[in-house]
C-alpha positions in Angstrom: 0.9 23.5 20.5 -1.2 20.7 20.3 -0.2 17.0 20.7 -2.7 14.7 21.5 -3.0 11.3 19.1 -6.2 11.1 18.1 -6.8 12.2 14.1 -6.7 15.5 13.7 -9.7 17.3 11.9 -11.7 20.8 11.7 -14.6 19.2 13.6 -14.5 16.1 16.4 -15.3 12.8 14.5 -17.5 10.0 16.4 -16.2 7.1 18.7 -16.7 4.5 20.1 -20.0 5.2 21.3 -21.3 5.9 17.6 -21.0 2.1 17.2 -23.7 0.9 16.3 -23.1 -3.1 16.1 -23.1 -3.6 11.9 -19.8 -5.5 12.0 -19.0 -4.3 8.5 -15.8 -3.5 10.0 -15.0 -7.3 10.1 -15.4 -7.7 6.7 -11.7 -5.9 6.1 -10.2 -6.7 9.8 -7.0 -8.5 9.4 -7.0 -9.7 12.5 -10.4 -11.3 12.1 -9.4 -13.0 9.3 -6.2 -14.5 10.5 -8.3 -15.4 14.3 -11.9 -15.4 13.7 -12.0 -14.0 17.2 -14.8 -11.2 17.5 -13.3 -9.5 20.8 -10.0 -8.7 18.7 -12.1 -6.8 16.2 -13.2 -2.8 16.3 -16.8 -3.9 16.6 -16.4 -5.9 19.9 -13.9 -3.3 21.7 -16.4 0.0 20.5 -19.3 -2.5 22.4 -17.2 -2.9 25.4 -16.1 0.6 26.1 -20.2 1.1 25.4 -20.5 -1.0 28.6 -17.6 0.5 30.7 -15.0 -1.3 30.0 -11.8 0.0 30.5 -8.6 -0.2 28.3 -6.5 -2.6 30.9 -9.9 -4.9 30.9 -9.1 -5.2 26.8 -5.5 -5.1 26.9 -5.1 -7.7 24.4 -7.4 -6.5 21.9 -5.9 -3.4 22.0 -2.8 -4.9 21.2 -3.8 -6.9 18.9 -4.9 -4.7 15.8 -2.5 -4.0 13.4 -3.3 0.1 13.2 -3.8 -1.0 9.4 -7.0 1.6 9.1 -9.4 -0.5 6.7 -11.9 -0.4 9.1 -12.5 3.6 9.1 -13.7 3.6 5.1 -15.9 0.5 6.1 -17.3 2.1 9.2 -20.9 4.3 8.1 -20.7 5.8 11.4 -17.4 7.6 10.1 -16.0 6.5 13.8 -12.1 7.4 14.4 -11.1 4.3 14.7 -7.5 4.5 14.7 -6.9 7.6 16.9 -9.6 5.2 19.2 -6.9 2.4 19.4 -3.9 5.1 19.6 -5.9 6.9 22.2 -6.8 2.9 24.2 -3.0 2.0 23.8 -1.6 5.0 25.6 -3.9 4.1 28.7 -2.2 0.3 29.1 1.0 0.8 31.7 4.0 1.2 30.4 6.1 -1.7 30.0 9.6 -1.9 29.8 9.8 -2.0 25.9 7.2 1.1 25.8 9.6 3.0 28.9 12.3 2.3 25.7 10.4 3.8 23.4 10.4 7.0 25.6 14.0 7.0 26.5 14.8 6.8 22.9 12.5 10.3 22.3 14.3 11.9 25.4 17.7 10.8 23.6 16.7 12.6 19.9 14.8 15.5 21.9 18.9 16.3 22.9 20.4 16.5 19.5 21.4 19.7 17.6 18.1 20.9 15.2 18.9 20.0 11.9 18.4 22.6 9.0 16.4 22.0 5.8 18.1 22.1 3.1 15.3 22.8 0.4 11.5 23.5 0.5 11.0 20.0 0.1 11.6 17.1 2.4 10.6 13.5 2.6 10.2 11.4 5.7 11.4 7.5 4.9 10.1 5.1 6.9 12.2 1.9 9.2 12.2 -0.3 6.3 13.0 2.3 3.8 15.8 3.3 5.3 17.7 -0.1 5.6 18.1 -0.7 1.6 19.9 2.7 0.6 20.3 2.1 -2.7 16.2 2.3 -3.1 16.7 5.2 -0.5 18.6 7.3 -2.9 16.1 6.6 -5.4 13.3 7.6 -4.2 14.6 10.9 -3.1 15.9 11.5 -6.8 12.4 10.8 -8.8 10.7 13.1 -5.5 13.4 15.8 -6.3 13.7 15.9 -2.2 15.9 15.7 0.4 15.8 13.3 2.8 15.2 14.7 6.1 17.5 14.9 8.1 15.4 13.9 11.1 13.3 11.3 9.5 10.9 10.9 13.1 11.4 7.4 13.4 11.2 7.6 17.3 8.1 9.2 16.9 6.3 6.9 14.1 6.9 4.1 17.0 5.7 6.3 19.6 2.5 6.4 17.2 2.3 3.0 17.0 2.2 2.1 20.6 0.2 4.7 21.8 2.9 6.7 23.7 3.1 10.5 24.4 5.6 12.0 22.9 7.6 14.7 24.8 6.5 18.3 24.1 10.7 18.9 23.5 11.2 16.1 21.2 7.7 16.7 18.8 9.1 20.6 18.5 12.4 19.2 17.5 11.3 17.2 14.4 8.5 19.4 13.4 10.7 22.9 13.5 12.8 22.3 10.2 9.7 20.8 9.1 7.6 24.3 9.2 9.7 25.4 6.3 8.6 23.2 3.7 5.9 23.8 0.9 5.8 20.1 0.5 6.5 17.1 2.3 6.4 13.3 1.3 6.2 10.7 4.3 6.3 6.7 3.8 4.7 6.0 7.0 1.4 6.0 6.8 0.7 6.5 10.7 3.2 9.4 10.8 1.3 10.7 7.7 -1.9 11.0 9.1 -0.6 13.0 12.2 1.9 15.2 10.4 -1.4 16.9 8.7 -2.8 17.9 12.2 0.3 19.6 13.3 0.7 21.0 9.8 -2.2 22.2 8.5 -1.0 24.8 6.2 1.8 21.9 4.6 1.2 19.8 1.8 1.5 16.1 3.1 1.6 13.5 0.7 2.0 9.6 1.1 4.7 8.1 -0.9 2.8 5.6 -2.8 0.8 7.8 -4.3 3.5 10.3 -5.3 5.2 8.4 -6.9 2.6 6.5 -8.9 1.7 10.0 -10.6 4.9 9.9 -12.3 4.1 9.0 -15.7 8.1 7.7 -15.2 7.0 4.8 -13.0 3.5 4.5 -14.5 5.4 3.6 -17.7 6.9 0.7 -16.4 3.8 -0.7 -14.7 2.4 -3.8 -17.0 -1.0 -5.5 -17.0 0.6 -8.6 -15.7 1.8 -7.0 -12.5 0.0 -7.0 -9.0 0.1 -3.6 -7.3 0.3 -3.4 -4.1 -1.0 -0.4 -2.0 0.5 0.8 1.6 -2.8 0.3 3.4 -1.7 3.3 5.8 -1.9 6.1 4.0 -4.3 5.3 1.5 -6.5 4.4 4.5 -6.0 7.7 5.7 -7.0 9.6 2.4 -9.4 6.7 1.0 -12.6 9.4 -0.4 -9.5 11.0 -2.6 -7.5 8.5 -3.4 -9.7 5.7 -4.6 -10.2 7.8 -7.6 -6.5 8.1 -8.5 -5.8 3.9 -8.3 -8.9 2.8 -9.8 -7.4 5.3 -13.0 -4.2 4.3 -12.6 -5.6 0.8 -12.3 -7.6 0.9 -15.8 -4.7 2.8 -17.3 -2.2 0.3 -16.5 -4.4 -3.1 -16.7 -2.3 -3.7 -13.5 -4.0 -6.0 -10.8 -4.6 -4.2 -6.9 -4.8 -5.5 -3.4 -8.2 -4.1 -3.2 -11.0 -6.0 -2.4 -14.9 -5.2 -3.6 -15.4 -2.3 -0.8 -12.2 -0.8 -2.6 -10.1 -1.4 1.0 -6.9 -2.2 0.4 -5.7 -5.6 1.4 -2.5 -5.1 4.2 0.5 -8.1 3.6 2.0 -7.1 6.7 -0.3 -6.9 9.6 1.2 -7.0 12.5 0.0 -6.1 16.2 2.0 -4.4 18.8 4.0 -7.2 20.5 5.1 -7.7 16.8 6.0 -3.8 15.9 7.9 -3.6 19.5 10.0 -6.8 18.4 8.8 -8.9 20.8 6.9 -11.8 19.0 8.6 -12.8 15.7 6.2 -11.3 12.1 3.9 -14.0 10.7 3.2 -12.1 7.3 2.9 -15.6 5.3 -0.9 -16.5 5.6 -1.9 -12.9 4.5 0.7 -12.6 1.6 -0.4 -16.0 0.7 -4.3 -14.6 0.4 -3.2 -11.8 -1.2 -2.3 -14.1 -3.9 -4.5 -16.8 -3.9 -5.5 -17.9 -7.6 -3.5 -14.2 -9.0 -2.5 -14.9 -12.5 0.9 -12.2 -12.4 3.9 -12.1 -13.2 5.6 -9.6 -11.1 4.5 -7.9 -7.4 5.2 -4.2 -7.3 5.0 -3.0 -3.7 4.5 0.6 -2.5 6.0 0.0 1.1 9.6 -2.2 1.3 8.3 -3.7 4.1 6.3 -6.0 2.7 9.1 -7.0 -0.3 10.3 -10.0 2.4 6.4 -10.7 3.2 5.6 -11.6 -0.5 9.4 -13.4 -1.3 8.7 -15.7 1.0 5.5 -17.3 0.1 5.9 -16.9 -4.0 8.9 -17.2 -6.7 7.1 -13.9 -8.6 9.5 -10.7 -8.6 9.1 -8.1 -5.8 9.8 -4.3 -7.0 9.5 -1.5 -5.0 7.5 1.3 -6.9 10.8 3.5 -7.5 12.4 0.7 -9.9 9.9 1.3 -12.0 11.3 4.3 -13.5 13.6 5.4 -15.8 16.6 4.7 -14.9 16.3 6.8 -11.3 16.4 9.8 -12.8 15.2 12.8 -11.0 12.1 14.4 -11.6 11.5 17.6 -9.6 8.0 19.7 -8.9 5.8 16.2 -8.8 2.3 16.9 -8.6 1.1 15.0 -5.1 
């Protein structure tokens, strides 16, 4: 089976060494933004691998990118710049919050497999599953059940770079095989669940759900829309198409900027994912918004619901309370 991190594709796309210097991958960089510091950004660390650098000799640029993925649309070298980071990450030594991360895969890799219950299945993400009353929404308008093993040992893993155990990887994906259709709201996890199933359809939850004319009904031309950068990062040739309709449909504002990148509220490196340097989501939430004439925020991710309350006095809805009234709606084109 195969389990390495990079993306996963029919044919090997360029790295590093593709680089070519534009820096047009600073233009959407977070982290550039919030630091103005060029050896935090993709363009300085594909340079100093160029020059034999190792990943230990750019330790903290590696751990400072937020795995957002608006610099891979950007990039006109088509460079795989996130498996490039995932790939740089797992070659840092393993520190006692990353050791964690693998004694918590060990610990799920021993449970009892869990059976599907239907043909469909949706993967919530950290957030997600912390407000269950927006939980049990979402899994009635997808007409899914909520998977029993939701792989959020192994979205962390993703995040930090780390192998995961051939025992624990067969674990989650076996009740997984079964399915005709599954919706994920982690936008990392997304983009590797389509490598080790190829033949499944995998579908990001933002943009499920804002193909229910349910929820586009409820979206108003005073609202600001805001997209789950992962995900739509991950798909951007296909899926710019469906929000720049759903944009003129609606009238609603976007967090995209002219290159039709979205704009991520909660970028956050890996001391900050691992818990071990408190989130600063304010300045970007608060640029996000900058001179916005709204009235409400509707937000794709639950993540970033705190990020936005905390800088504005707008209303933050997550996607799903747009509909009507919750109620399910089965066989969702995704």
């Amino acid at each position: 089976m195969k389990s390495g991190f990079g993306l996963f594709s029919p044919a090997p796309r360029p790295d590093y060494s593709a680089c070519s210097g534009c820096s047009l991958c600073l233009l959407v960089c977070p982290v550039w933004r919030k630091t103005h510091d060029l050896t935090l950004t993709p363009h300085a660390r594909a340079k100093a691998l160029q020059h034999g650098a190792r990943s230990t000799d750019i330790a903290a640029s590696v751990e400072s990118c937020t795995l957002c993925g608006a610099c891979e649309p950007a990039c006109p070298e088509e460079i795989d710049l996130v498996g490039m980071m995932i790939a740089l990450r797992r070659q840092l030594p393993r520190s006692p919050a990353l050791q964690a991360v693998h004694d918590r895969m060990d610990g799920a890799a021993a449970r009892p497999l869990a059976q599907p219950a239907s043909n469909r299945s949706f993967l919530p993400d950290a957030a997600l599953n912390k407000r269950r009353e927006t939980l049990a929404r979402v899994a009635a308008l997808l007409g899914s059940a909520v998977a029993a093993d939701d792989g959020a040992d192994i979205a962390l893993a993703l995040e930090t770079g780390a192998a995961v155990p051939a025992p624990r990887l067969e674990r989650f994906l076996a009740p997984l095989r079964a399915m005709k259709t599954i919706v994920v709201a982690d936008g990392l996890l997304l983009r590797h669940l389509r490598g080790w199933l190829p033949r499944t359809k995998i579908a990001g939850l933002g943009a499920t759900l804002s193909r229910l004319p349910a929820v586009q009904r409820g979206l108003r031309t005073t609202d600001l829309y805001v997209i789950e950068p992962r995900a739509y990062h991950a798909d951007h040739a296909r899926l710019v198409r469906h929000y720049d309709r759903l944009r003129v449909e609606t009238g609603c504002a976007m967090n995209l900027d002219l290159q039709r990148i979205a704009i991520p509220v909660t970028a956050r490196n890996l001391q900050q994912r691992l818990g071990l340097e408190p989130p600063d989501d304010s300045a970007q939430a608060r640029w996000i918004l900058h001179r916005r004439k709204i009235q409400r925020i509707v937000v794709e991710s639950v993540e970033d619901i705190t990020a936005f309350e905390q800088v504005c006095d707008w209303p933050v809805v997550h996607l799903a309370d747009l509909a009507d009234d919750g109620k399910m709606i089965a066989g969702v084109e995704s």
